[in-house]
C-alpha positions in Angstrom: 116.6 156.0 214.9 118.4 153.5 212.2 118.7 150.2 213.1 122.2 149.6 213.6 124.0 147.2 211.1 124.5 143.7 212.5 128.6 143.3 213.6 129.9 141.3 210.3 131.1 137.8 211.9 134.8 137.7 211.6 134.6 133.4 210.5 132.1 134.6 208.0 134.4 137.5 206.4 137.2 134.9 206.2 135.3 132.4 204.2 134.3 135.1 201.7 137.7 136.1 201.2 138.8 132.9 200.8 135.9 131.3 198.6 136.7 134.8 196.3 140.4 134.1 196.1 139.6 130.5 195.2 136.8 131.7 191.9 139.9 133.2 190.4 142.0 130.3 190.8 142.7 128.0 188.5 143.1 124.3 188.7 147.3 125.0 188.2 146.8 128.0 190.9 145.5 125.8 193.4 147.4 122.6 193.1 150.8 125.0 193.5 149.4 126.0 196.7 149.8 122.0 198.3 153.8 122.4 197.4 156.3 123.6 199.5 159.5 124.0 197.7 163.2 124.1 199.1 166.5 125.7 197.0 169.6 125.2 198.8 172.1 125.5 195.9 172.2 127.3 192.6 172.6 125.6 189.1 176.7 126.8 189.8 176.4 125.0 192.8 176.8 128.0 195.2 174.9 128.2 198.3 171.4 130.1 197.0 170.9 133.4 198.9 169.1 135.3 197.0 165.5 135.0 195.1 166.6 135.4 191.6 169.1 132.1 192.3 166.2 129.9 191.6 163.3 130.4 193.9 162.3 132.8 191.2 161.9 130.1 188.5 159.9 127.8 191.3 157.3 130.2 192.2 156.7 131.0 188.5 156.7 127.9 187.5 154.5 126.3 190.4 152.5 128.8 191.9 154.1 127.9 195.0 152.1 127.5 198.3 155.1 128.1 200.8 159.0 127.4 200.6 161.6 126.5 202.9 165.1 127.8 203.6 168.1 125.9 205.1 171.3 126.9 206.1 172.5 127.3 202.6 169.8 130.0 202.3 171.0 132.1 205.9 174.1 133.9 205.7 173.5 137.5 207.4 170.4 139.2 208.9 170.0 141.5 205.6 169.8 139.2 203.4 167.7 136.6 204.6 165.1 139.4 205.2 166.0 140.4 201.9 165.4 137.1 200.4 162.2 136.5 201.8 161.0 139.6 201.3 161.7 139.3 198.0 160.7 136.0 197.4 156.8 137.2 199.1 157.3 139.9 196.5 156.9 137.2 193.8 154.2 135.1 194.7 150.9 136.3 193.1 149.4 134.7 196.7 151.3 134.8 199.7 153.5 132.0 200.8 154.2 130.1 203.2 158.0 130.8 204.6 158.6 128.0 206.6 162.2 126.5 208.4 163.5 124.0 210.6 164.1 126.2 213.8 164.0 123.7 216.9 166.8 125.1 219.3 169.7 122.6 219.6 171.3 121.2 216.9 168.3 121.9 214.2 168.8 125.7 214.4 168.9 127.1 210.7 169.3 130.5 212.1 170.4 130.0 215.8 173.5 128.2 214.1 174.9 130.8 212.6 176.9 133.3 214.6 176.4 135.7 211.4 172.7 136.1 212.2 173.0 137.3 216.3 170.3 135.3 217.1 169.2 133.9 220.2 170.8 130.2 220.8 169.2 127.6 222.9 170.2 124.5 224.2 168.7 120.8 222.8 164.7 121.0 223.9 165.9 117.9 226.5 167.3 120.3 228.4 164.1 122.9 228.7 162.4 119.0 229.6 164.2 118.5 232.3 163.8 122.2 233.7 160.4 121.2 234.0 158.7 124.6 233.8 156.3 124.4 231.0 156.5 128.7 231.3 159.9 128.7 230.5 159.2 126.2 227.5 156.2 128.7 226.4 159.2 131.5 226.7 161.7 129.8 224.5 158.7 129.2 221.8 157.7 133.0 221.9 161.5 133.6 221.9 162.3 131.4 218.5 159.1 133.0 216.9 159.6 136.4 217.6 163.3 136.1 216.1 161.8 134.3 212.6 158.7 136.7 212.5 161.2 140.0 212.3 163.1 137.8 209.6 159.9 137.7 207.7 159.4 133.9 208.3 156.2 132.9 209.3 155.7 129.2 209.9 158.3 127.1 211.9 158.9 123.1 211.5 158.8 123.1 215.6 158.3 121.9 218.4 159.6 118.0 218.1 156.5 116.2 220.1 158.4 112.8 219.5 159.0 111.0 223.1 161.9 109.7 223.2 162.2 106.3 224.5 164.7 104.3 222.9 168.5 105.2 223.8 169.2 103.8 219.7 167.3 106.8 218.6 170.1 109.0 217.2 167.4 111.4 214.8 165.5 112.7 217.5 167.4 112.3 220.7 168.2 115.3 222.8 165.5 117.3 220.4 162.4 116.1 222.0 161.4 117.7 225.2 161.4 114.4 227.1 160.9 110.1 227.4 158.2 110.8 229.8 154.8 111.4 227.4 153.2 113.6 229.8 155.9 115.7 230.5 156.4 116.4 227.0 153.0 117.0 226.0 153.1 120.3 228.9 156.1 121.5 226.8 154.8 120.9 223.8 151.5 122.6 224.0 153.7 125.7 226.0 156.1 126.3 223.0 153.2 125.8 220.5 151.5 128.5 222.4 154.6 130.8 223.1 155.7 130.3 219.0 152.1 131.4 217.9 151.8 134.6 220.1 154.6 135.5 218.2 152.7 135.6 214.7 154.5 132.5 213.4 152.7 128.7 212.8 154.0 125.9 214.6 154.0 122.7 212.9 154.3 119.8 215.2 156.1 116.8 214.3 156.8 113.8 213.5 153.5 112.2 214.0 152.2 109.3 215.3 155.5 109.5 216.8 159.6 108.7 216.1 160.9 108.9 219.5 161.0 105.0 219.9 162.8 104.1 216.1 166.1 103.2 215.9 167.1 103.9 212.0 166.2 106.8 210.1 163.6 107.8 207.5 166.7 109.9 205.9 168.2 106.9 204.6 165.8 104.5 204.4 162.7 102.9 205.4 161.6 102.3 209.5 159.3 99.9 210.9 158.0 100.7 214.2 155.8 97.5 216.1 153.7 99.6 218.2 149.8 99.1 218.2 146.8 101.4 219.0 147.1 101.0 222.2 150.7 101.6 223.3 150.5 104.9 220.8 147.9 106.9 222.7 149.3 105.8 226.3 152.6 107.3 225.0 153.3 108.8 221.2 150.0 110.4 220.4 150.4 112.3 224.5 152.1 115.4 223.1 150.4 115.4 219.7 147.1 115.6 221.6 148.7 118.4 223.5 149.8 120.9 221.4 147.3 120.2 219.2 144.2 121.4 221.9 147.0 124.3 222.0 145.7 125.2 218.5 149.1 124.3 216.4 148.4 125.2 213.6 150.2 122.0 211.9 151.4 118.6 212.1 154.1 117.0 210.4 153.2 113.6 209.3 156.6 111.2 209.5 157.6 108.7 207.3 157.3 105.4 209.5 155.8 101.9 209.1 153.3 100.9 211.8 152.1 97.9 210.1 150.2 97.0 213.4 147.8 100.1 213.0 147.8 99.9 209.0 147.9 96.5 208.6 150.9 97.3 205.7 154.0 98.8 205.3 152.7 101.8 204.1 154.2 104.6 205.6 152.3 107.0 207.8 152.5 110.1 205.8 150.9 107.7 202.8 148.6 105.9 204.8 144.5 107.4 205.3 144.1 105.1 208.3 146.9 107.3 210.0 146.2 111.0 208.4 142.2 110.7 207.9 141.2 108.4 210.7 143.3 108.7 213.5 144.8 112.4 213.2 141.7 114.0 211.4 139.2 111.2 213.2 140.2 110.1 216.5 142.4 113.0 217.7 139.8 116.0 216.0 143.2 117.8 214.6 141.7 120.4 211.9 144.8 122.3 210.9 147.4 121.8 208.3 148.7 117.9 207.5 152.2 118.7 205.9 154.5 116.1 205.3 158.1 115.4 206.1 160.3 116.0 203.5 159.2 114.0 200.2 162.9 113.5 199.2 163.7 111.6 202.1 165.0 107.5 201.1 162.2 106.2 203.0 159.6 107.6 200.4 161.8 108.4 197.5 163.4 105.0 197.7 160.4 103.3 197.0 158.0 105.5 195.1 158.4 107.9 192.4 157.7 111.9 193.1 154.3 112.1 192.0 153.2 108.7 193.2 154.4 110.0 196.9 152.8 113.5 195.9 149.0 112.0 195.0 149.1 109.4 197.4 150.0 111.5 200.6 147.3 113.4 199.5 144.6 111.0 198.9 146.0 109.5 202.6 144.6 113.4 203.7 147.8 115.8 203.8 147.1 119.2 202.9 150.9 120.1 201.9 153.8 118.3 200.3 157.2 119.2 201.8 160.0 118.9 198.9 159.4 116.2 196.5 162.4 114.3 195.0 161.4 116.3 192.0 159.8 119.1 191.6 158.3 119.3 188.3 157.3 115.2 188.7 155.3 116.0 191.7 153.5 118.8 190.9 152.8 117.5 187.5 151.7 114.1 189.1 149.1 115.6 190.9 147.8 117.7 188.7 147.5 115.1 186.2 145.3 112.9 189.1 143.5 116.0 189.6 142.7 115.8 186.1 141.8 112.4 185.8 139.3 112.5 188.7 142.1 110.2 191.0 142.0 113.5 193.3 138.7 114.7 193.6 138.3 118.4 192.6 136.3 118.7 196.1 139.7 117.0 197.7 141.4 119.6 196.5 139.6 122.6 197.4 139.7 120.9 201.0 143.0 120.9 201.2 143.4 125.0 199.1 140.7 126.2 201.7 142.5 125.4 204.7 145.7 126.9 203.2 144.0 129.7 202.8 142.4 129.8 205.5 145.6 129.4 207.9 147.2 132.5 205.6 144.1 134.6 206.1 144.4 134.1 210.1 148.2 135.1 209.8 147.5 138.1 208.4 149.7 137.4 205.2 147.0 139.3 203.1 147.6 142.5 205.1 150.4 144.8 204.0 152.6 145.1 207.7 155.7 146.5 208.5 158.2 144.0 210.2 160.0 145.1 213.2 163.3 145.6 212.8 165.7 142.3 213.2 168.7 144.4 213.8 166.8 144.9 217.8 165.1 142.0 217.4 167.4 139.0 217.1 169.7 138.4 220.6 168.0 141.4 222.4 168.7 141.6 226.1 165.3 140.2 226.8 165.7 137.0 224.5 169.1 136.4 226.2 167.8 136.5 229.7 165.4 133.5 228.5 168.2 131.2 227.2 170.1 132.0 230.1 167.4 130.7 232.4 166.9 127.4 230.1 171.1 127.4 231.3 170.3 127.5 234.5 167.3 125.4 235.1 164.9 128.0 236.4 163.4 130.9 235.2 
């Protein structure tokens, strides 16, 4: 009898796919695939809802990694499908889709009565059901409603604790001011989010539950040392990343008594490279917050934030100030040897890598929204987050 073939080792296929993918890239190919690009409003100023508004020019342009859509970008079911599947259409490689959907009052498609979609209450309020099953529902809920969109990577669940009343950014959307009952929630949505099909990006590490300004407007300093961030900030972090979240969202504060500066974390390597890669094992996507935010784009230039968030270890930059200045800026380092050619692969591979396990390289029919978004079953979930039970 023939010796039967050895069962090909599903890790091993991946890397050949990916190291392939990556031969034919070229150095422009692979630094497009860091950026993730947002389009809210047309050169008219009108609210951009469909691809040829502008995303089209972006992805051309950039060889985009991912994008993200706000409520600008969601007016019915149709078209947002529409939109993102024609924006996929586009994109040589396939891209990230990505949105802010936390429940509460950052629901970019919950918000809109136009879209029928489930709506849940502030993620305080699934906290203090205490149920981490009904948490993991809600998740699985959120990502089932984006995944029949066509969206496949979520800015969600908030792992901040919050523990200072002043806090007026995160509030009521973290799960809790208790660390350990936020990190069961946490790691329960993550998982719930990602049986869906859709990557849950965790954020806003090491933590910006206890600040009391915002990184929105301007720069935040936060006193905290080593110590007092593991016993509380890095609880849920730790959590939903032994979940297997597939990212984390670095945030823009200061902890000058970890860094020694004022650098903020998603610039600093003591924070990304030690502590998150080092100390805490995470091996998944580093995205950033949003690069256009006052407390980076106040004080550095696009491509200065762009190289140096990478250098600090972030895989992907979230919306640069500018576009064109940030992408350029790295490539240029990239160029000049300030970003290693290795560095860079590091970061393309584990792109890559993430798409590979989302299936965005297989052609798949969606189910349809239509049944999907506000279903009976969905509705019975949010009712039980109403209630307090489940």
């Amino acid at each position: 009898a023939p010796t039967p073939s050895p069962t090909p080792d599903p890790e091993e296929i991946k890397r050949r796919f990916v190291d392939s993918m990556m031969g034919d890239m070229s150095v422009e190919d692979m630094v497009g695939q860091l950026f993730i690009a947002a389009c809210r409003r047309d050169a008219s100023g009108d609210p951009v809802l469909t691809a040829s508004q502008g995303f089209d020019d972006l992805i051309a342009s950039y060889h985009l990694g991912g994008v993200i859509l706000f409520a600008s970008n969601v007016g019915t079911i149709d078209q947002t499908a529409a939109l993102i599947s024609d924006m996929q259409d586009m994109s040589p490689i396939p891209m990230f889709v990505s949105v802010d959907e936390e429940g509460g009052r950052v629901s970019r498609v919950g918000d809109n009565p136009s879209m029928d979609a489930t709506a849940f209450p502030p993620m305080a309020d699934v906290g203090a059901a205490g149920d981490p099953d009904l948490a993991g529902a809600v998740g699985q809920v959120i990502g089932e409603e984006l995944y029949a969109l066509g969206f496949n990577m979520d800015f969600a669940p908030v792992a901040d604790v919050f523990t200072n009343p002043a806090n007026t950014v995160i509030g009521d959307r973290a799960f809790s001011g208790d660390p350990h009952v936020a990190a069961e929630m946490v790691a329960a949505f993550v998982d719930g989010m990602q049986s869906a099909g859709v990557a849950a990006v965790i954020k806003h590490f090491p933590g910006h539950g206890d600040t009391a300004a915002d990184t929105h407007t301007g720069a935040v300093s936060v006193s905290h040392d080593l110590a007092r961030l593991r016993s509380a900030e890095f609880v849920p972090f730790e959590a939903g990343i032994d979940a297997g979240s597939v990212g984390v969202m670095s945030a823009h504060i200061q902890v000058p008594n970890v860094t020694g500066d004022n650098t903020p974390a998603t610039l600093s390597h003591r924070m990304l490279t030690d502590i998150l890669r080092g100390e805490l094992g995470f091996g998944g996507l580093i995205i950033t917050d949003a690069l256009e935010m006052k407390a980076i784009s106040g004080i550095y230039t696009s491509g200065e934030a762009c190289v140096e968030a990478l250098l600090a270890g972030a895989d992907m930059l979230l919306i640069p100030l500018s576009m064109d200045d940030g992408y350029q800026g790295v490539l240029s380092a990239v160029r000049e040897g300030t970003i290693s050619e290795e560095r860079l692969k590091e970061s393309v591979k584990r792109i890559l890598s993430v798409k590979y396990d989302l299936g965005l390289f297989m052609e798949k029919p969606l189910p349809d929204p239509h049944t999907v978004l506000g279903s009976e079953d969905h509705l019975a979930v949010a009712r039980a987050v109403a209630a307090g039970t489940r």
